[in-house]
C-alpha positions, 0 to 999 in steps of 0.5 A: 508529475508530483514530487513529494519528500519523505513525511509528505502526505499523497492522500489524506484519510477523510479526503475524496482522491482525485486522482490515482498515483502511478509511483515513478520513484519512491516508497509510500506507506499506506495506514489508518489510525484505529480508535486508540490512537495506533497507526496500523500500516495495511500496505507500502507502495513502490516504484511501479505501482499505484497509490489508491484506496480503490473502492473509495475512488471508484466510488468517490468517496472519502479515504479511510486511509492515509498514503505517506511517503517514507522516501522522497517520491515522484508520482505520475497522477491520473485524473478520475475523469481521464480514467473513465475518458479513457475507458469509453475511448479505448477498449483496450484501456478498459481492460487495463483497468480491470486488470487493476481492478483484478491485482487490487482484489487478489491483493486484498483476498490474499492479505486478509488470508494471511491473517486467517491462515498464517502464523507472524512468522510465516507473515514475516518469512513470506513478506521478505521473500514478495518484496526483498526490495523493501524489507531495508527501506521500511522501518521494523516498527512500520513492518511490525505494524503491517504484519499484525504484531507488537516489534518486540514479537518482530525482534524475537521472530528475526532472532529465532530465524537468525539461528537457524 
């Protein structure tokens, strides 16, 4: 188990991920830096889910991403040898990987479609109603980032909504 503070790093970009992170507790934040220098969050990661750029550890390759903890954290840390140990041993552990295999492709189709098919603020209404548990966790600047927008589009779409 590894046991990071808030501002800590789990993964850094341009280093090969050892092992996936199975979060026991806490909040992660998953970003890059694009080539002005902005940090464009892509996802967060809580309790109950994994901490990995996939294709790259899968592949074993460097991470374009980095995967900071917004909360002090507790992760459970399977290694890439363990994983694939698994899979030749235990058919079942298989097809729990593919599982995860499966949910990580949704996630990413379903991401990418909310940027090609939905307005900020239907963004915005569908993020709070998929992770209520989030939206007090993360800061309005960490989420404009995630949905795409510049906060001041943020705060105006809160206070429209608050309106109605």
């Amino acid at each position: 188990m590894t046991t990071l503070q808030a501002k800590q790093f789990y993964i850094q970009a341009n280093t090969i991920q050892r092992d996936i992170g199975f979060l026991y507790q806490g909040l992660i934040r998953c970003y890059f830096i694009d080539a002005n220098g902005k940090e464009i969050t892509i996802r967060f990661i809580n309790e109950n889910q994994y901490a990995t750029h996939y294709p790259a550890f899968i592949n074993r390759t460097p991470s374009k991403y980095y995967f900071q903890c917004l909360e002090p954290t507790k992760i459970l840390n399977l290694s890439h040898e363990h994983i694939y140990t698994g899979y030749e041993r235990y058919p079942n552990f298989e097809r729990y990987g593919r599982l995860i295999a499966e949910r990580v492709l949704l996630y990413q189709e379903k991401r990418i479609d909310s940027f090609l098919f939905q307005s900020a603020e239907e963004r915005y209404l569908n993020f709070i109603e998929e992770h209520p548990e989030l939206i007090h966790r993360i800061s309005l600047t960490h989420l404009s980032s995630y949905l795409g927008i510049e906060r001041q589009s943020l705060t105006r779409i809160r206070k429209k909504l608050s309106r109605r």
